[in-house]
N, C-alpha and C positions, 0 to 999 in steps of 0.2 A: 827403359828409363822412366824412375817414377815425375811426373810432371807435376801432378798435385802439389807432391812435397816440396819441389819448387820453387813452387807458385806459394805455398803456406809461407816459404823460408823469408820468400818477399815479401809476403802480404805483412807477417812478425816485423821484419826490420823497419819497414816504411811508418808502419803502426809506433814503432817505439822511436822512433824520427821524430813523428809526430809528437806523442807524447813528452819527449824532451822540449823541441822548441816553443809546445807552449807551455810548460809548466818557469822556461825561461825566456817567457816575452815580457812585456809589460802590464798584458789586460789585468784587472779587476782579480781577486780570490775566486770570486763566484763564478766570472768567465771560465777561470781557468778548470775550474772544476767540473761545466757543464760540455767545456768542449772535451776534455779528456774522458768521463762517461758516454759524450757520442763515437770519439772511436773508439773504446773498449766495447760500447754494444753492439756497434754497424762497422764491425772493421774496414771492408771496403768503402762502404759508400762513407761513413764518418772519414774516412781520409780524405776522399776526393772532397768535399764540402768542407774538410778543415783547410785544406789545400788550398780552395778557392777562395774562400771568405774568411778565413780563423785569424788570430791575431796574429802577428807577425814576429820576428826573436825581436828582444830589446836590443841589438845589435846593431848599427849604423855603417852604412858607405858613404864615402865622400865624393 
């Protein structure tokens, strides 16, 4: 069993997760655009750091 592929299949999905809910959060154009080049360059580590600090979906709980 290939595990890389996997591991890529996750790394793609998590990546384009990403890339969705900040392109529909609310930060800033320029935000949006600086964090989306850091997970397209650093796919893992740009995730984990968008994950922890990136803007958050315009979306609200009550």
């Amino acid at each position: 069993m290939e595990y890389a592929g996997i591991g890529g299949l996750i790394v793609l999905a998590l990546n384009i997760w990403a890339i969705i809910s900040i392109l529909s959060s609310s930060a800033t154009t320029g935000a949006k655009v600086l964090w989306t080049l850091l997970v397209l360059v650093l796919p893992i580590l740009g995730f984990i750091i968008w994950f922890l600090a990136g803007p958050k979906s315009g979306a609200t709980t009550a």
